[in-house]
C-alpha positions in Angstrom: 3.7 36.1 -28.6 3.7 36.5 -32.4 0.0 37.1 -33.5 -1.3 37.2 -29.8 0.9 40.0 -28.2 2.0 41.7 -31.4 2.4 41.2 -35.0 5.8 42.1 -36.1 6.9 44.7 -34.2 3.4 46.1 -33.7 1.5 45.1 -30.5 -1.6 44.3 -30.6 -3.8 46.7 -29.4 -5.2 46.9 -25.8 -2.2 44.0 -25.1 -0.6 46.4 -22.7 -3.4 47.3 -20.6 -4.7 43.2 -20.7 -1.5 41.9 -19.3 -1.3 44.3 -16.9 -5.3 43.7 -15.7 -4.4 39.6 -15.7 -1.4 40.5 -13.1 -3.4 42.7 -10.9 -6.0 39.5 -10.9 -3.3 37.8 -9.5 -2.7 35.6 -13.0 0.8 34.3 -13.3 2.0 34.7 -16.9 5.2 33.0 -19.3 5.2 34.5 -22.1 5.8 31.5 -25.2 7.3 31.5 -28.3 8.0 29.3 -31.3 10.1 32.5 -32.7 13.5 31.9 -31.3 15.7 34.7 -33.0 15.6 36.8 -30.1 17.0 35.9 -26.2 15.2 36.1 -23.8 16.8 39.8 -22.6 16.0 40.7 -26.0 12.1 39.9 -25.9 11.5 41.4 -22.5 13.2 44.7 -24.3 10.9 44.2 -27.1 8.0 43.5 -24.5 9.2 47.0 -22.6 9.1 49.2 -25.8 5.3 47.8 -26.6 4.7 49.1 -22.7 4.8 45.5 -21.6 7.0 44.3 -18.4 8.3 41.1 -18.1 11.0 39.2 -16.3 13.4 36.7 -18.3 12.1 34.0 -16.0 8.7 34.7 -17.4 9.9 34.7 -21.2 10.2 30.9 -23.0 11.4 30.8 -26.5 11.5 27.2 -28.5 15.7 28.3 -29.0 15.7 28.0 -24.9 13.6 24.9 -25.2 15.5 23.4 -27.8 19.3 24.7 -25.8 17.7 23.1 -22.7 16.4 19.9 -24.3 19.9 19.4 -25.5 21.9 20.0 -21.9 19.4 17.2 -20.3 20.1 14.7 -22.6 23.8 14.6 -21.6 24.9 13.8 -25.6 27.4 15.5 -26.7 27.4 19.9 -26.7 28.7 20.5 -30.2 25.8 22.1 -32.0 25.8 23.1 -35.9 23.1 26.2 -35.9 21.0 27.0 -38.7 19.5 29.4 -36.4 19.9 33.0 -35.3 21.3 34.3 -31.6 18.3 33.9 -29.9 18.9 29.9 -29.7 22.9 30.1 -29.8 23.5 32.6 -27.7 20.9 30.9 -25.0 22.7 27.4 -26.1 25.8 28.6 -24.9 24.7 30.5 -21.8 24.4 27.0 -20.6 27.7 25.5 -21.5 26.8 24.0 -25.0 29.7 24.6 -28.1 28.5 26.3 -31.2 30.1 25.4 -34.5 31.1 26.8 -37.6 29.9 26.2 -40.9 33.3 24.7 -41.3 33.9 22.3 -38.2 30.4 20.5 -39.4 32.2 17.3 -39.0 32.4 17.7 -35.2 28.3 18.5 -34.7 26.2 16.2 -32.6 23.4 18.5 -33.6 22.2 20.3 -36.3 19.8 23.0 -34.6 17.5 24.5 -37.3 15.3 27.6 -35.9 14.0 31.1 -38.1 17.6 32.3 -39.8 16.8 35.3 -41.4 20.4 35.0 -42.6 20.0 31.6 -44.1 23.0 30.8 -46.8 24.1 27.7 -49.1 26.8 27.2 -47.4 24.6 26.7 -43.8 22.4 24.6 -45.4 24.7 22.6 -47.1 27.3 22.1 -44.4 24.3 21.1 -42.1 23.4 18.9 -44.8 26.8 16.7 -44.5 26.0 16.9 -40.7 22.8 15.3 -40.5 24.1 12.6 -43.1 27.3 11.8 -41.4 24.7 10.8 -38.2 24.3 14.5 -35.9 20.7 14.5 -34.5 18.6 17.0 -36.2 16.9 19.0 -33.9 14.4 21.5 -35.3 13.3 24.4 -32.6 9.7 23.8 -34.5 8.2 23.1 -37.2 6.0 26.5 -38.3 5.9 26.8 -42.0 5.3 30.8 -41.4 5.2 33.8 -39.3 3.2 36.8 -38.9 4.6 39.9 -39.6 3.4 43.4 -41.0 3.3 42.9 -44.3 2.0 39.2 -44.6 3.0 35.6 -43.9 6.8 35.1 -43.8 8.8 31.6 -44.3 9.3 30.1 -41.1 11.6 27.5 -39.1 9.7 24.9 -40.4 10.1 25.6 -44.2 13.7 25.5 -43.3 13.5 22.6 -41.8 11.6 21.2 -44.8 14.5 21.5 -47.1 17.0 20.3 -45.1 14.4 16.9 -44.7 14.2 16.7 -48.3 17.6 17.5 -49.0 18.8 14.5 -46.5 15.9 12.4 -45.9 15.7 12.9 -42.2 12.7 13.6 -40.6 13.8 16.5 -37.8 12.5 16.0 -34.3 10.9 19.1 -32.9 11.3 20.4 -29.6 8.5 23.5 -30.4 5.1 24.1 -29.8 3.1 21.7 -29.8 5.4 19.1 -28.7 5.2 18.2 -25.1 8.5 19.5 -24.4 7.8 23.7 -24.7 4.4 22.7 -22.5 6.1 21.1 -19.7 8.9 22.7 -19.7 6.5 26.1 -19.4 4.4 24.5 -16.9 7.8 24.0 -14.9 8.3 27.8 -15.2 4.8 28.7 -13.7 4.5 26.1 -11.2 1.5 25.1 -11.5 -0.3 22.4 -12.5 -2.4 21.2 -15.8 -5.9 22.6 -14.6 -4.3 25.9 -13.4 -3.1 27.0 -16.6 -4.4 28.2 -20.3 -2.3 28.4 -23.1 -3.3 31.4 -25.5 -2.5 31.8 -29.0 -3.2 32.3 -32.7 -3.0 29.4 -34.0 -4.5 25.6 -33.5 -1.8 23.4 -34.9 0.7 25.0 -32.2 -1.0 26.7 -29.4 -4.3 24.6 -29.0 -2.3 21.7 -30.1 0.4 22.8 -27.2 -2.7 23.0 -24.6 -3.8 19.8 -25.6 -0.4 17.7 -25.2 -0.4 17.9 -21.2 -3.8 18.5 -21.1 -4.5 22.3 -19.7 -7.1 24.8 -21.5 -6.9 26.3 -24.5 -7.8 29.9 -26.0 -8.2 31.2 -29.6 -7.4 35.0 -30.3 -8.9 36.0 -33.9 -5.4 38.3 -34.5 -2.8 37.1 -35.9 -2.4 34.4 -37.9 -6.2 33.3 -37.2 -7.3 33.2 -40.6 -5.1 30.4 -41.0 -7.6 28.0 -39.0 -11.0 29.6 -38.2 -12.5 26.3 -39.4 -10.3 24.8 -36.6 -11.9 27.1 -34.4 -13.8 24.5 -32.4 -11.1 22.8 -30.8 -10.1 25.8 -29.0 -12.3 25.3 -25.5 -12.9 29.3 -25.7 -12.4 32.0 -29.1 -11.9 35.8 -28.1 -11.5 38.6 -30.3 -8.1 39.8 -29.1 -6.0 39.2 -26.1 -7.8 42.2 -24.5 -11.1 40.7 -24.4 -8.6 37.9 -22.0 -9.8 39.3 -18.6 -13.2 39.7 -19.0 -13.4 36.1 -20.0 -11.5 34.5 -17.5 -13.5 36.7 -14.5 -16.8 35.9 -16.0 -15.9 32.0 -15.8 
């Protein structure tokens, strides 16, 4: 959603009235994200005010990836969160513990997402953590965000220090990891040749496409820039999001 659907809390423009034209075609939509500081509520509220409707079914954050990821491996549910409530609030919707800075001993995860309320004290407890043997779990690995007034640090610059700090690499649940495609692929129903991913960006949402092998499109909002000499290995590059139906009815 970031870059594709809205930058910040700006949507794009046209997104509205695209989204709506890809329903009345009869398109099933999920609408993904590596951002996982909101729930899933909260996004289709945010969605809502940009004159978007969505359901919470259709809504897949990497902090519900991540919160799902660890319920299915079954090992252990105590969770140390450098993350904000859109992945512990989702985490314990379904039945997983979060910690305090201060019970750190007792984590079988360390959770890093985007904490816009990042401290010492998180990083360093979650430090101690990931040295004393809790699986570090990163919800991804974006160094920044779009937002208004520029690039912002993201979950993986976070992620980063917390790596260099303890030597650990982190495994990533997040786009483009397998596990946010399949998992979104699960929510539509539908198989690999029924479904493009669309995005900003080519290390995450091509990439994403790429890792179960379904389409891929390239929107030139957002953060763009970033990878226009990337652009190729996008099968199709659009202006905007709104330019989305006319492409997919003329193919």
């Amino acid at each position: 959603m970031d870059g594709c659907v809205y930058v910040g809390n700006t949507p794009v423009e046209g997104a509205a009235d695209a989204l709506r034209t890809l329903r009345d075609m009869g398109v099933k939509l999920v609408f993904l994200t590596n951002n996982s500081t909101l729930t899933r509520k909260q996004y289709v509220e945010k969605l809502s005010r940009m004159g978007i409707d969505a359901a919470e079914t259709e809504v897949l954050t990497s902090g519900v990836v991540a919160a799902k990821f660890i319920k299915n491996r079954r090992k252990g549910v105590n969770i140390l969160p450098v993350a904000e409530e859109g992945f512990t609030a989702e985490a314990v919707a379904l039945g997983l513990r979060i910690l305090s800075p201060n019970d750190w001993k007792q984590a079988d995860y360390v959770v890093v997402g985007l904490d816009r309320n990042l401290s010492y004290e998180k990083l360093a407890k979650a430090c101690l953590a990931i040295r004393a043997g809790a699986f570090f779990l990163a919800t991804n690995l974006d160094h920044v965000y779009p937002a208004e007034e520029g690039f912002l640090p993201g979950a993986g610059s976070i992620a980063a220090l917390l790596s260099t700090a303890t030597g650990v690499k982190p495994v990533s649940v997040g786009k483009p990891e397998a596990e946010t495609s399949k998992q979104a692929l699960e929510l539509l129903g539908l198989s690999k040749d029924e479904v493009a991913f669309v995005g900003d960006r080519v290390d995450t949402d091509v990439a994403a496409a790429k890792t179960v092998g379904c389409r891929s499109i390239l929107v030139k909002t957002g953060a763009y820039k970033l990878f226009k000499h990337l652009s190729d290995q996008a099968e199709l590059v659009v202006e905007s999001i709104t330019d989305l139906p006319q492409a997919i009815s003329v193919e």
